[in-house]
TIBA-946672 format. One line per 8 residues: number of its first residue (from 1); their letters; for each residue y negated, z negated, x negated of C-alpha. Coordinates in Angstrom, 1 decimal, always signed. Each point is the difference from the previous one (the first is absolute). Example, Ala and Ser with C-alpha at 12.3 -4.5 7.8 and 13.67 -1.06 7.14 Angstrom:
REM residues 2
1	AS	+4.5,-7.8,-12.3 ~ -3.4,+0.7,-1.4
END
This chain:
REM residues 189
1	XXXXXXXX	-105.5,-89.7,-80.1 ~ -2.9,-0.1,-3.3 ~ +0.3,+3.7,+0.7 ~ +0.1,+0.2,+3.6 ~ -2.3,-2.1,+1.4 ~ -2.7,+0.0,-3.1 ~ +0.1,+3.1,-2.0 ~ +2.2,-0.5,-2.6
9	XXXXXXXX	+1.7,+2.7,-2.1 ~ +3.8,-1.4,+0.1 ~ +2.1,+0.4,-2.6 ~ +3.5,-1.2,+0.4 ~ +1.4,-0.6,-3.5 ~ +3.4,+0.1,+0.4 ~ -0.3,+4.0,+0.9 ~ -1.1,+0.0,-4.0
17	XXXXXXXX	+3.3,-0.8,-0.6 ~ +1.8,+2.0,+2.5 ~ -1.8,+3.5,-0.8 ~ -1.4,+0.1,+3.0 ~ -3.7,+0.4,+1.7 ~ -1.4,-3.3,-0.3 ~ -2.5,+1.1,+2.7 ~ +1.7,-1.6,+3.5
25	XXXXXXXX	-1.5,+0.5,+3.3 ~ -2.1,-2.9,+1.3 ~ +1.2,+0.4,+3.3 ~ +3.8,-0.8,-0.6 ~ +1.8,-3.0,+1.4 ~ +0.8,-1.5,-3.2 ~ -1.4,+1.7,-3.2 ~ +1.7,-1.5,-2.4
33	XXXXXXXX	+3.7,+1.2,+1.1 ~ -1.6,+3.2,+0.9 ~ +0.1,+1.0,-3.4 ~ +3.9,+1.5,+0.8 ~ -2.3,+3.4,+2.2 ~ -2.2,+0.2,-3.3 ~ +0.5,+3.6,-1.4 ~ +1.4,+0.4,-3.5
41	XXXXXXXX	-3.0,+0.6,-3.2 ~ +0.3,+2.4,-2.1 ~ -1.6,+1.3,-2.8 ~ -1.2,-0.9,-3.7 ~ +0.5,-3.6,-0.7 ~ +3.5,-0.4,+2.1 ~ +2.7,+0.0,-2.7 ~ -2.2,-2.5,-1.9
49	XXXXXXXX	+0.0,-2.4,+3.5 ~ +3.6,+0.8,+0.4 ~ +0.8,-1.3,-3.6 ~ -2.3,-3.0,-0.1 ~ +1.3,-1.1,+3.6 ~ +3.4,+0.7,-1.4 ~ -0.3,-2.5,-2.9 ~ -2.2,-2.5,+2.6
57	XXXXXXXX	+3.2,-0.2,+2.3 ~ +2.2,-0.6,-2.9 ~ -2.2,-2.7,-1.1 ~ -0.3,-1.5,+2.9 ~ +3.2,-1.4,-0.2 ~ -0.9,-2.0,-2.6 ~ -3.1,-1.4,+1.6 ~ +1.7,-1.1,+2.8
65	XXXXXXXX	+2.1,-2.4,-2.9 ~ -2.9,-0.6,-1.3 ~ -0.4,+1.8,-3.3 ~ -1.1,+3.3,-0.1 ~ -2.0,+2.8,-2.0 ~ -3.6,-0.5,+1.1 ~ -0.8,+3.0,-2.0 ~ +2.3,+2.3,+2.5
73	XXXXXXXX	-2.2,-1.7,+2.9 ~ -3.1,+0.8,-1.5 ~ +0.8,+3.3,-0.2 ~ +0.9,+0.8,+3.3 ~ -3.1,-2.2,+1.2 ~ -2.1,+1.7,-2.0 ~ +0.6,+3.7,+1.0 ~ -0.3,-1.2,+3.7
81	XXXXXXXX	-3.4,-1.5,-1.2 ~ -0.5,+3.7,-1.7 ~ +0.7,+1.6,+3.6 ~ -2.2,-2.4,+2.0 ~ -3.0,+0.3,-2.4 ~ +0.2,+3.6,+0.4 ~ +0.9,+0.5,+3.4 ~ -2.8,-2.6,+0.9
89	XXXXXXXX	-2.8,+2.1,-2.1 ~ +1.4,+2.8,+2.0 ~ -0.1,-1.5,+3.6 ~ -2.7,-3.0,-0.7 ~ -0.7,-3.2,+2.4 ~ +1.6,-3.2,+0.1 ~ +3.9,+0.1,-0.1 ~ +2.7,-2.3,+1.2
97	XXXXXXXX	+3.2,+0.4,-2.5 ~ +3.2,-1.5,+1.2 ~ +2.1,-1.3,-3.0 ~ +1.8,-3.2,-0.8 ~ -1.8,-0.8,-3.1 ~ +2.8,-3.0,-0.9 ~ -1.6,-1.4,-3.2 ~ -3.1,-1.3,-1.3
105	XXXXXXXX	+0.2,+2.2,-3.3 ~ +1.0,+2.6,+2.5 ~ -3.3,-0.5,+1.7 ~ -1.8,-0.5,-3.0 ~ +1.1,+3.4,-1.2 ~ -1.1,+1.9,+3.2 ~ -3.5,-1.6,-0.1 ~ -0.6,+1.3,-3.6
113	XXXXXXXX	+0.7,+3.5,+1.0 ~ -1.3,-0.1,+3.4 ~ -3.2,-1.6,-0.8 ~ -2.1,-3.1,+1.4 ~ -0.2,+1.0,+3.5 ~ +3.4,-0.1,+0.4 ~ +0.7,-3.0,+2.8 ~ +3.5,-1.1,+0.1
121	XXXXXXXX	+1.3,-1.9,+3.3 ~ +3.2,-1.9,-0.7 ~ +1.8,-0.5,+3.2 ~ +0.8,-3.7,-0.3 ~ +2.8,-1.2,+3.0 ~ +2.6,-2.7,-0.3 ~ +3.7,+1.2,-0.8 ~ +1.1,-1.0,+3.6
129	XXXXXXXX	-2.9,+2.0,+1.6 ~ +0.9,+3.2,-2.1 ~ +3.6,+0.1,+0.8 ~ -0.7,-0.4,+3.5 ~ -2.3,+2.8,+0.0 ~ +1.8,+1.9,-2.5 ~ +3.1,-0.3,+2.3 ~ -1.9,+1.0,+3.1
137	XXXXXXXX	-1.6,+2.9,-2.1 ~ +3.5,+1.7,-1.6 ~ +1.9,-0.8,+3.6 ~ +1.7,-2.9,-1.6 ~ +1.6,+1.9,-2.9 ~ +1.2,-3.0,-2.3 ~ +0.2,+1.8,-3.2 ~ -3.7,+0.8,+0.4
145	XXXXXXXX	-0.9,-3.6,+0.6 ~ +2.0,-1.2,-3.0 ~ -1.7,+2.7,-2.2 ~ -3.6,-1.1,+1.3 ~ +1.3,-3.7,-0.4 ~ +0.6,+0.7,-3.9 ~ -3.0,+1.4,-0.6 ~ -2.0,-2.5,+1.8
153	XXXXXXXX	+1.1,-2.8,-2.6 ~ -1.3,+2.4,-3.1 ~ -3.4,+0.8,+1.2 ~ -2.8,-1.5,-1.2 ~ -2.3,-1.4,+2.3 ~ -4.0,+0.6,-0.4 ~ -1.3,-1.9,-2.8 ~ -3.3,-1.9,+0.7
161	XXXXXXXX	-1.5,+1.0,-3.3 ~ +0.8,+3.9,+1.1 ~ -3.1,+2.1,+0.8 ~ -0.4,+2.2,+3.1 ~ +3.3,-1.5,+1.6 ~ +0.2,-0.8,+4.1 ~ +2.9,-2.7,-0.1 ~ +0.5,+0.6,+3.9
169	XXXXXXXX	+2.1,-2.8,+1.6 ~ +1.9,+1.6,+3.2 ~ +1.7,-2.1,+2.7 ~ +2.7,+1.0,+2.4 ~ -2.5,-0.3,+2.8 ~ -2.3,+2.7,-2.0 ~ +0.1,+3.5,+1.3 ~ -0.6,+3.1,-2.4
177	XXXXXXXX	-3.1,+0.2,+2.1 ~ -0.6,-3.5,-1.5 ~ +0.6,+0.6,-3.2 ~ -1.8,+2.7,-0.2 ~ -2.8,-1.7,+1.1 ~ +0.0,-2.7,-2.5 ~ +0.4,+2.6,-2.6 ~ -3.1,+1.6,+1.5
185	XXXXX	-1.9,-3.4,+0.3 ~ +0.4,-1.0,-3.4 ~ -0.7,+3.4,-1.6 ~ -3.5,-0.3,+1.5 ~ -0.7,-4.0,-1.4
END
């Protein structure tokens, strides 16, 4: 909706990791699970993705437990920060990126590459409210709600002392409209 409604480059991240055009139409129901009519990439820098994602999903095991290889994150983090530095000095304005950015090193990591314009907004919902929406979102697919329910216990929430962070608080009541909104409003304060 940052992209529809006010002119934002969107991004969505998790086409990065899928080899696909990150570039989704505006105008699509939901963007996000849009990513599946993406075209393929192609080109110089693929077999590098395909290798860092390949040793990302690996890893990710291990995060989920708890104990991981931050270095293996980093990299894969870092050569989407590579592709959105140079796709964004290609394209200019003011992007929208989709990612779940779980940690605070995570976040910290991304800001040093990205620069100190870089605003993040972390989506912050109680576990209940998610499921819900998460349920109505995936058609009530269980295993997806249990995954997101995993992951929802080892993200870090917005620290106070972060710089150029939105910690948006979303209610059930809140439409994306809403949310969008808020995300708007407090850009602008």
């Amino acid at each position: 909706l940052l992209a529809r409604n006010h002119g934002y480059v969107y991004y969505e991240g998790d086409c990065f990791g899928g080899f696909k055009n990150p570039y989704i139409p505006v105008d699509v129901e939901d963007p996000s699970l849009a990513q599946v009519n993406q075209r393929p990439l192609k080109g110089e820098g693929l077999e590098k993705r395909k290798e860092a994602l390949g040793k990302f999903m690996k890893e990710f095991n291990s995060f989920r437990k708890g104990d991981y290889d931050k270095a293996v994150f980093e990299e894969y983090y870092g050569l989407m920060c590579d592709d959105i530095k140079r796709e964004r000095g290609r394209i200019g304005g003011d992007w929208a990126i989709a990612a779940a950015i779980m940690t605070r090193d995570l976040r910290d990591l991304i800001r040093s590459k990205l620069g100190p314009d870089l605003v993040f907004v972390v989506l912050d919902m109680e576990l209940e409210d998610q499921v819900e929406r998460i349920r109505k979102r995936h058609q009530g697919d269980e295993r997806v709600v249990k995954s997101m329910k995993e992951l929802y216990a080892l993200c870090d929430p917005a620290g106070k002392d972060e710089e150029n962070v939105l910690d948006v608080k979303v209610t059930p009541d809140m439409s994306p409209e809403d949310v969008t909104k808020k995300i708007i409003d407090m850009l602008i304060m």
